[in-house]
N, C-alpha and C positions, 0 to 999 in steps of 0.2 A: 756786511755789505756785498764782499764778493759771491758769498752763497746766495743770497737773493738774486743778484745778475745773473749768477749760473741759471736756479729754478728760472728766471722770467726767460732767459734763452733758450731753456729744452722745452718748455710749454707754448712757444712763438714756433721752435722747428713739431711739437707735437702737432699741435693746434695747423699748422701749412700742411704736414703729413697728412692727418685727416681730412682735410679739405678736398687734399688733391685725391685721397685713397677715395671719395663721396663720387668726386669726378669721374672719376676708372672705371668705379662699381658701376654707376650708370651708365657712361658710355658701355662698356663690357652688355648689360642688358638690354639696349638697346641695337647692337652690331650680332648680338644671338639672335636675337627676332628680327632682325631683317635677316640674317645668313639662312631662317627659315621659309621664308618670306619669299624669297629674291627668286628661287625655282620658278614659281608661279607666274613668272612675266617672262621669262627666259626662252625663245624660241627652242621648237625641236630639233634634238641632235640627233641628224645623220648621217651613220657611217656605213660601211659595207658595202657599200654602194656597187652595183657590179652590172654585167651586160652580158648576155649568150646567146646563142642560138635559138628560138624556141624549142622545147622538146616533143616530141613526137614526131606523125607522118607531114606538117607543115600545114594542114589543112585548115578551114578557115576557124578561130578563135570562141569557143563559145563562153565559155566562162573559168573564171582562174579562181586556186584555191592553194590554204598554205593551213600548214598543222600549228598548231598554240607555240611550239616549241623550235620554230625557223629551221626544221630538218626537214621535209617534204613539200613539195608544190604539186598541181593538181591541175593538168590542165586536160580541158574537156572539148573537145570539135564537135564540128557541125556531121561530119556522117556517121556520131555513135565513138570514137578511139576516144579511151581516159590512159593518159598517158602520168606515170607517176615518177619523180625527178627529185634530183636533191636541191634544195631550195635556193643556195648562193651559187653552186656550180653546173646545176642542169644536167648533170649524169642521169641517164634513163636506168630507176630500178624495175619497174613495171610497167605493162600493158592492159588494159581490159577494155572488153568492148560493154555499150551497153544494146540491150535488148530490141533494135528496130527489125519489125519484119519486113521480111523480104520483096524486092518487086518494086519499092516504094520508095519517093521520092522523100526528102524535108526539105521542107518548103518556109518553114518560119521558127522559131526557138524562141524562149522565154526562160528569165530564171526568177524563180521566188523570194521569198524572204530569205536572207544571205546564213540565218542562224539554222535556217530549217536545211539548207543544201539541196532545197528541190531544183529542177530545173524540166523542160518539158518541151517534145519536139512536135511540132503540125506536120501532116504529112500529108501527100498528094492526093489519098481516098477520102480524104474528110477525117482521119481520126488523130488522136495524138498519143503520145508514149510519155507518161512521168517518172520518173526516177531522182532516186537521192545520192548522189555523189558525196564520197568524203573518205575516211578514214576506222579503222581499228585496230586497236592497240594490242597488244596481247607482251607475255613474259614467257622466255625460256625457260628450261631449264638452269643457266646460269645467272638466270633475275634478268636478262638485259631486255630491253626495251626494243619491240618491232614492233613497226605499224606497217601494218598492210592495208591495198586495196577494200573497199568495200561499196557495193552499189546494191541500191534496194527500191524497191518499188511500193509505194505506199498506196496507188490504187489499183494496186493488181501488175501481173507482168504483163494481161493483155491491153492492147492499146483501148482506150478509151473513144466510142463515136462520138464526137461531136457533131458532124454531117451528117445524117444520114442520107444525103443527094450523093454523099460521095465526091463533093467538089474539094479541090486543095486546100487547106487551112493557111493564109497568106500572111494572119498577124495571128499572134497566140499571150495567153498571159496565164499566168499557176501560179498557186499558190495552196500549199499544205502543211496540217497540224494535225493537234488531238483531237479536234472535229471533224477533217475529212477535208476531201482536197477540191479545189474549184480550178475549173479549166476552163477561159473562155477564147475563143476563136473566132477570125473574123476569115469569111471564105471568097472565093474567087469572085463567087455572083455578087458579092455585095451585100450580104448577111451575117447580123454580129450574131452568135451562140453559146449558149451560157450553160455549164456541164458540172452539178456538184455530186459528188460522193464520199458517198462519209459508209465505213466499213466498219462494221461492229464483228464485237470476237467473243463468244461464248469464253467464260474463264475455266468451266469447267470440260467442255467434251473439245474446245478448241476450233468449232465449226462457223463460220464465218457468213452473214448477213450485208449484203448490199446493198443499201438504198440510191439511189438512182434518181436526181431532179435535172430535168432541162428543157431550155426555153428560146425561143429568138427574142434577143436583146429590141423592143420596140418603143420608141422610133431610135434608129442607127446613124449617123452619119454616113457619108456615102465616100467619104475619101479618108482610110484609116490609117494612119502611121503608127498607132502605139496604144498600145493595151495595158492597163497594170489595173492589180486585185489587194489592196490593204490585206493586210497578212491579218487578221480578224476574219478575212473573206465574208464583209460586210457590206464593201462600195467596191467602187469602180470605175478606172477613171479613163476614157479613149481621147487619145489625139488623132486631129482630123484637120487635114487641111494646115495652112504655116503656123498656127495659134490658136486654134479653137481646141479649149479643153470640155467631153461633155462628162459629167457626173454623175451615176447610178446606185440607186440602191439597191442590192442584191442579195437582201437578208432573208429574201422565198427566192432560191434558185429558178422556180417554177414563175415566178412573176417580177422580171426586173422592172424597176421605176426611175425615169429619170428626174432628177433630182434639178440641175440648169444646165446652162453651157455659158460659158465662160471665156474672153479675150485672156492670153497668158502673156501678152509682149504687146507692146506697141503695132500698129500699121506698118507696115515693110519690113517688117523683123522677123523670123523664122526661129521657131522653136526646135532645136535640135538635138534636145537629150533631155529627159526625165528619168527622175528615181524616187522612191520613199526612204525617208528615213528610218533609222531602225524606229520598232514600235509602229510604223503604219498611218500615222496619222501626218504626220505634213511632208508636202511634194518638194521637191528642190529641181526648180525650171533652167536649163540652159540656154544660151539662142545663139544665132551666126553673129553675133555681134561679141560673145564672151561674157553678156550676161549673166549674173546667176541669181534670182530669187528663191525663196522661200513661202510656200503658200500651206494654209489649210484649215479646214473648216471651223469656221465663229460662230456661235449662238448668238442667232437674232432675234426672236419671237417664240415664247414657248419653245415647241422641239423642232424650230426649222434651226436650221444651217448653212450658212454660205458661203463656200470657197473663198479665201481671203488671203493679197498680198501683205506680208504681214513685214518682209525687211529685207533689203536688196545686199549682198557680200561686194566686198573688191572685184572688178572680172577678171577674168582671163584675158592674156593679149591679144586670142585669135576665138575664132569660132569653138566654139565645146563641141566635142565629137562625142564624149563615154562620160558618164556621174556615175559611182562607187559609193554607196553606205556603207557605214562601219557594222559589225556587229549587232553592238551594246549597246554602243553611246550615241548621240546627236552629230557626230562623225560625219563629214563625205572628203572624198576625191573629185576633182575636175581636172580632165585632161580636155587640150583641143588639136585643131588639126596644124600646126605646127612645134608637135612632141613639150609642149609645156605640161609641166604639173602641177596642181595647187590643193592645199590640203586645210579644210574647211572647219569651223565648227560651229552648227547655226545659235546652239541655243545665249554663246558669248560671241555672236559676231565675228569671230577673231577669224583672220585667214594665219594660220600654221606657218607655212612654208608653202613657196611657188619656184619650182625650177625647170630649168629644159633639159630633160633625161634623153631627149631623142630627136633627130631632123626629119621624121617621119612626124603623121599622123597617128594620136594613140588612139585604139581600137576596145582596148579591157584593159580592168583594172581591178584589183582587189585586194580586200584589207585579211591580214590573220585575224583569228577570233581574239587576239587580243590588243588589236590595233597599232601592234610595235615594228610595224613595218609597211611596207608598198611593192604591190607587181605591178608592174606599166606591159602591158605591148604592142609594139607600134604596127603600122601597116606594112614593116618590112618581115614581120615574123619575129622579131629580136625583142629579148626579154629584159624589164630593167627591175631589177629587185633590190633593195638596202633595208636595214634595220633603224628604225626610226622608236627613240628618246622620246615617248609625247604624252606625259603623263599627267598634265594639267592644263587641256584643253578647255574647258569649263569658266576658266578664268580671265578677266578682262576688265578694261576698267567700264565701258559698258556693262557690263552683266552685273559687277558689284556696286554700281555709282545711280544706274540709270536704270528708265524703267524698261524694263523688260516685258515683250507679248508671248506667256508662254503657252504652249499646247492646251486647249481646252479653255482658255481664259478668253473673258469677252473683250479683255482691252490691255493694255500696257499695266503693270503695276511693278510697286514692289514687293518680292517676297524672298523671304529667310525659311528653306524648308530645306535637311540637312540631308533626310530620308526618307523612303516610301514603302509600300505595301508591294509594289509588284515591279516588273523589271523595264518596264516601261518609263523607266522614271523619267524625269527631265532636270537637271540639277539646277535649283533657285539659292543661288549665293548671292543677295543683296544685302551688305552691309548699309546700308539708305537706312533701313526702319530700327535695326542695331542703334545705330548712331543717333536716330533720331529720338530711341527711347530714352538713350542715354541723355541727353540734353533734355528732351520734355521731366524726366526723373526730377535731376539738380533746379530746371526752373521751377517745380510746383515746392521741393522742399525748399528752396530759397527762399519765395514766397510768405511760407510759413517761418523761416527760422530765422531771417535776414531782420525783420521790423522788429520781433521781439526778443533777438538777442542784442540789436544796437541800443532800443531802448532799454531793453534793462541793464544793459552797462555804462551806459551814459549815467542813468538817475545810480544805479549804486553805486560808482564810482563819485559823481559829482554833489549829489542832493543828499544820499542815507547817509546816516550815521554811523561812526564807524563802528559801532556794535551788534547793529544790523546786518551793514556788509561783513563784520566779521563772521557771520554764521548765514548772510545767502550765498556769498559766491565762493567757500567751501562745498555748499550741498549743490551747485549748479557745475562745480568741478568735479563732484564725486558721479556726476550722470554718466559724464561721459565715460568711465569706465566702463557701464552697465552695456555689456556686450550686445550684439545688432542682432544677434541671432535669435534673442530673447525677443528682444524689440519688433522683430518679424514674425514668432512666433504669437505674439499677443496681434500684430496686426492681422494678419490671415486667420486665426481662429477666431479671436476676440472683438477688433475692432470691424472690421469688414462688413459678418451679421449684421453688427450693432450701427452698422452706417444704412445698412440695408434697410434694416426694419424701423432706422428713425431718418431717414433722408430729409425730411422737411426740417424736421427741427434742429440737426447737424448741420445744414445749410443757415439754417436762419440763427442759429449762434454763432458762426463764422461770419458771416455779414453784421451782425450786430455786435461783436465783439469791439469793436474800434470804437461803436459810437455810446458804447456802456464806458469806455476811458474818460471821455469827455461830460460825458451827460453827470458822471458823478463826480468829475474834478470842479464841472459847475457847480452842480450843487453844493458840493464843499464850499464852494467860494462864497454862495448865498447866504451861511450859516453867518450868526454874527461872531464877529473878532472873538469875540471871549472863549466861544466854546470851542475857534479853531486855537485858539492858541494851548487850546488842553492835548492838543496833539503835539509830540515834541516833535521836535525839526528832527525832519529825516524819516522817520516813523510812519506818515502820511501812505506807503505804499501797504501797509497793514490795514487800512480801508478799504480797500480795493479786494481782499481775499475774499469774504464775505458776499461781497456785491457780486463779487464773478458767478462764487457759485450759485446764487442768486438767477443771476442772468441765464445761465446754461441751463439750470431747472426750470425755467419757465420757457426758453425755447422748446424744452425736448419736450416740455407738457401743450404748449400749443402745437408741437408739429405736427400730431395725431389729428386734432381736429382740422386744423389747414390741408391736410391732405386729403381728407372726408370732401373737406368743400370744393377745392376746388383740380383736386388731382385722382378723383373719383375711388377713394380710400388709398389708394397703392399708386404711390410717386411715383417709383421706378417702374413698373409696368404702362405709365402714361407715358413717361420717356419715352423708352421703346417703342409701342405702339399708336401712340396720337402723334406725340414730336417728331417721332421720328428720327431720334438720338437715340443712340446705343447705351445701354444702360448693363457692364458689369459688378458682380458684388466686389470684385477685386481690381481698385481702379485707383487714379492718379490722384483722388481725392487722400484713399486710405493711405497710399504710401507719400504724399506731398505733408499729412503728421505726420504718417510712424519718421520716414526723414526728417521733418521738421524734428522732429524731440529732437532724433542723433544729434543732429548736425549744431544746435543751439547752443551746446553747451562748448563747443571748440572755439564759435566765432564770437559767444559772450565773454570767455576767461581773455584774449586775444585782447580783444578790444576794450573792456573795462581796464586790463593793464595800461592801455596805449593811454585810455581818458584816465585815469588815476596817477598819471605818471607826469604829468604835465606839472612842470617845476613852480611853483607855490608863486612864486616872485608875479608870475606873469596874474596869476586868477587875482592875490592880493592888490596888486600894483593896476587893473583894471578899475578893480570894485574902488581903490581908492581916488582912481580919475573921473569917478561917478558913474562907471556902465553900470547896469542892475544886472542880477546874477545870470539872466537871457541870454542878454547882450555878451558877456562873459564866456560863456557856452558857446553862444555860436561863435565869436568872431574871434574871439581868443582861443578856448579848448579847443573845441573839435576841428581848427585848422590844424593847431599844434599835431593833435593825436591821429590827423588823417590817414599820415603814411600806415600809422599801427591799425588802426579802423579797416582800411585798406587792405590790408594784408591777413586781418582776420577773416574778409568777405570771401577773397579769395582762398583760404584756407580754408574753408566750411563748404567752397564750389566744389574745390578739390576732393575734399569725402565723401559732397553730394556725384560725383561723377564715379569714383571708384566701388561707391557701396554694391557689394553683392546680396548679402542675406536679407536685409528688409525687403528690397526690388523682387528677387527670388519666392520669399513668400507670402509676399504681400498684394501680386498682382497674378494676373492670369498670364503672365509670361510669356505674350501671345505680339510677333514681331508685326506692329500694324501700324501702319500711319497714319494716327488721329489724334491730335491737338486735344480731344475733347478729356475734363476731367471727370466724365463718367466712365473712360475705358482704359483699360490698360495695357502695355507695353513690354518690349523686352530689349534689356538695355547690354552692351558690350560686356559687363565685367559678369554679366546673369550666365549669358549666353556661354561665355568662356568655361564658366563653374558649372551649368548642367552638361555641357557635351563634350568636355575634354576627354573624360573618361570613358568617354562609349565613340570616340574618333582613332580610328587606326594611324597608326607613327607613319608619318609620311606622306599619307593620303592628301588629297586636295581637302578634304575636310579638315581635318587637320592643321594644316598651314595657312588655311582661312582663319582658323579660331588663333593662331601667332599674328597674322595679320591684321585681325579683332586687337587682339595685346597693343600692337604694331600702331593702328590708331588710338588706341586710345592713352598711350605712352604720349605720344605725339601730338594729343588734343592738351594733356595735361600740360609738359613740358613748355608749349606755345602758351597758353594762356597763363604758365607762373611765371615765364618769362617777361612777355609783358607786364603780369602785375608788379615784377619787381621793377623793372623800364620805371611805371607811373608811380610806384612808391618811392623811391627813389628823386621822382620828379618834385613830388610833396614835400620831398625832405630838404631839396634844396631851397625850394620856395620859400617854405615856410618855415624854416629854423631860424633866421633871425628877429622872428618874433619873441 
């Protein structure tokens, strides 16, 4: 006796040890994926924070520049000084001028695309000066690293005419590549000018080819504030007046085309700083109010386009003086004329950080090429530089939740796109169609696997015999070993094709499946007594194997001709093109069976225990107060065995939700949101298994696919929660039955 008390009390402290060690383990998985997770919402840290003098002769600010590596800054004036400094403390290491000749005033400046480091000066005879400001790297003799000055001239060291009247160049804008450089000027008389060159290099004798286009910009506006050229040097965009934006294209230097014109702010509102974002394609509007939008061109008709506000940021407290692009990314700066700063990022909405660095008005601003920092400087000449933590901008609960209008798109949507061809990208992290496939997945498998594993656990449990059930619900247990990957490999190869090329008739044995149960449980019943009673009790589901296959050969054989008639030979191509339904070979249909199989045989064995397990007293002690064996079933059993039913459904969600390899190869894996069972999807746990391995540790990719884990951890844990809540409820209810 004592040794049995002993055993039942280390198997009571086992049995709590392992409960609580189940506890741990999953808290513990769950506090990693968010400790991955948690960066991604985290504002950027800045430290270093610091302020100096400006460096150089003091003169006025043309554009500011800093090396990948926060040891150099680069500040460039309006008469030609590039003054080179150390980047937190402003120590002058060097000096250089760039190339203006002599005699001649500058009268207006322009800087280009920020990765190209052009920038480009107007000058008083009509012509202008481009050059590239930046840096080069070189290695001593003892390996250490020096960066030196370097400035280049990418259309020549001589200045470029854009006038030939010779009148002052008043507004100017540049922009240059591996095409050749475009300079357009707006001049004293009130004429815009449009100046491209594109320089070719013999590779072999080294001797150098000029071509030479230029035009007057017609019709011009007549009051110009601001010039800028898409770093494509394909459009082009002038402000005129407090908000008129006009639009050009300028893809024949020799024949520009205005494209519209355009209101960019409200009536009494004044537009006071423009910039493109990296990449060239969408503007980011400031106004005297601290506005700041987002605009850029949407396909409306064939190949037209029209400048489009597409999403308005947080403003600024005061007027915006200076907008700042990043490099690389969807990145800007907003400084106004009460020294605030605010750090943007268009394509998640997110405002970064907003701080007041200065009680000045800031004038320039700019990012390192790798965004991990900020120059500010105000209108008193003083510098404000720190190193800025900002390594998942990209993220937001807008960008991942809602839909998003991204560059080149005709409307808001969602999309899951991880990576791209070119460096233009725009990062599409919407977990929406993730989640969505994930859920359309488990409903089309439940569908299938929910009516035909309750009902055949019901009937083998309560009706077969038990020599029957002794050898089905072994072989319907033995399924479920039969690994998913296999499962998926027959779907995507095997069953897909075969849905493709028999669509009518795969449809029409799916609809007629239900009404083959009935139509021949009828006729059974028609038969007279005698001959059914040759069937023994129980046994009755052994009629049924024949007739199935019965039914599904005569589907597949009429589907061919029903498709002749009336879906002009080829179903799936009517879809598509008459209906106007998207029709893939690899769709919700194939994987709603290949699921269905998995998932049937977890929520069958589950559930046939719960209805088999229903204590005798109760079934006998009905049938003996006269219910018939129906009545029994319903109002007896299957309230009994609810809680267990219950918990089988949910246990069969649960695997429909976490399945990766069937989902994987059995659809076109493609993150889209459509309800429809002719197309396919791509669901969290897919998404997680193809791109972990090709996601860099750390990255925002990366922590999105933890965050993928992170929901769908979270989707699970809520919904077995509750099912145990409502199992639980069942059991109370109905256990004094």
């Amino acid at each position: 006796m004592g040794r049995r008390l002993w055993i039942d009390r280390w198997f009571k402290h086992l049995m709590t040890a392992g409960g609580l060690g189940v506890i741990v383990a999953i808290s513990a998985i769950f506090f990693y994926l968010a400790s991955v997770v948690v960066p991604l919402f985290t504002p950027p840290d800045i430290d270093r924070a610091t302020t100096y003098a400006a460096p150089g002769q003091g003169g006025q600010v043309v554009a500011l520049q800093a090396d990948e590596r926060l040891e150099e800054i680069i500040r460039v004036q309006a008469d030609g000084n590039v003054t080179y400094a150390d980047f937190f403390r402003g120590d002058v290491h060097a000096n250089q001028r760039i190339a203006l000749p002599p005699h001649v005033q500058v009268n207006s400046i322009a800087l280009g695309d920020r990765a190209s480091r052009t920038l480009a000066y107007g000058l008083s005879d009509g012509r202008a000066v481009v050059a590239q400001v930046g840096f080069k790297t070189r290695f001593d003799a003892d390996a250490r690293r020096i960066i030196e000055p370097d400035i280049e001239y990418p259309a020549g060291q001589e200045p470029i005419v854009l006038d030939s009247q010779g009148h002052p160049i008043i507004q100017l804008a540049v922009q240059s590549g591996a095409d050749g450089t475009t300079v357009v000027g707006a001049s004293q008389d009130g004429r815009l000018l449009v100046s491209g060159i594109a320089i070719e290099r013999n590779p072999i004798t080294g001797a150098e080819t000029v071509d030479t286009r230029s035009a007057e910009v017609l019709p011009a506006p007549t009051d110009i504030r601001e010039i800028m050229i898409e770093f494509k040097q394909r459009e082009m965009y002038v402000l005129a007046g407090a908000r008129e934006l006009w639009r050009y294209d300028i893809s024949d230097k020799s024949a520009p085309v205005l494209l519209e014109k355009i209101a960019l702010v409200p009536q009494g509102e004044r537009v006071t700083a423009l910039t493109l974002l990296s990449g060239g394609f969408s503007l980011i509007v400031g106004s005297d109010r601290g506005r700041l939008e987002q605009w850029f061109p949407v396909r409306e008709e064939g190949t037209r386009f029209r400048l489009t506000r597409i999403r308005e940021f947080e403003p600024m407290p005061s007027a915006i003086t200076v907008l700042e692009p990043e490099y690389h990314r969807k990145g800007f700066m907003a400084g106004d004329d009460k020294g605030n700063l605010g750090s943007y990022f268009a394509t998640s909405k997110r405002l970064l950080f907003q701080r007041a660095v200065s009680d000045q008005p800031l004038v320039r601003l700019a990012y390192p090429p790798r965004g991990n920092a900020y120059i500010a400087e105000d209108a008193a000449g003083r510098l404000h530089v720190a190193h800025v933590e900002n390594d998942y901008p990209e993220v937001s609960f807008y960008a991942t939740w809602q839909k998003v209008w991204y560059e080149s798109y005709e409307e808001p949507t969602y999309v899951w796109q991880s990576s791209a061809a070119n460096a233009d990208f725009e990062p599409k992290f919407s977990l929406a169609p993730l989640t969505f496939g994930t859920i359309k997945a488990a409903f089309y498998a439940m569908i299938v696997a929910v009516p035909l594993a309750l009902l055949g656990a019901i009937y083998t449990a309560y009706f077969m015999s038990p020599r029957v059930r002794g050898f089905v619900k072994p072989t319907i247990e033995v399924m479920e070993a039969l690994p998913t990957v296999i499962l998926g490999f027959l779907a995507g190869l095997w069953l897909a094709p075969f849905v493709e090329n028999n669509l009518a008739g795969v449809l029409l044995t799916v609809l007629t499946f239900p009404l083959t149960f009935f139509v021949a449980a009828w006729l059974f019943y028609l038969l007279p007594q005698n001959v059914r009673l040759l069937v023994p009790p129980g046994w009755e589901a052994a009629l049924l194997i024949p007739v199935l296959i019965v039914q599904i050969w005569l589907c597949l054989a009429v589907g061919h001709p029903v498709e002749a008639a009336f879906f002009g030979g080829d179903m799936p191509n009517w879809l598509s093109n008459v209906a106007g339904i998207k029709f893939e070979q690899r769709n919700s249909l194939v994987v709603g069976i290949a699921m269905g199989f998995a998932v049937t045989p977890a929520i069958f064995s589950i559930a046939e225990d719960a209805v088999f397990s229903v204590p005798k007293h109760l079934t006998t002690g009905s049938l003996a107060l006269g219910a018939t064996p129906w009545q029994t079933l319903t109002r007896v059993v299957l309230l009994t065995a609810s809680p267990g039913i219950f918990s089988a459904i949910m246990i069969g969600l649960g695997r429909a939700v976490g399945e990766t390899m069937i989902v994987l190869m059995a659809t076109g894996n493609t993150a889209v949101m459509d309800f429809s069972i002719f197309t396919g999807f791509r669901t969290l746990s897919a998404n997680i298994g193809v791109e972990m391995p090709e996601a860099g540790v750390g990255e925002t990719h990366y922590r999105l696919l933890f965050l993928s884990a992170l929901v769908l951890f979270g989707f699970t844990f809520v919904v077995n929660t509750l099912a145990e809540l409502v199992r639980q409820r069942l059991r109370q209810r109905y256990q004094t039955i």
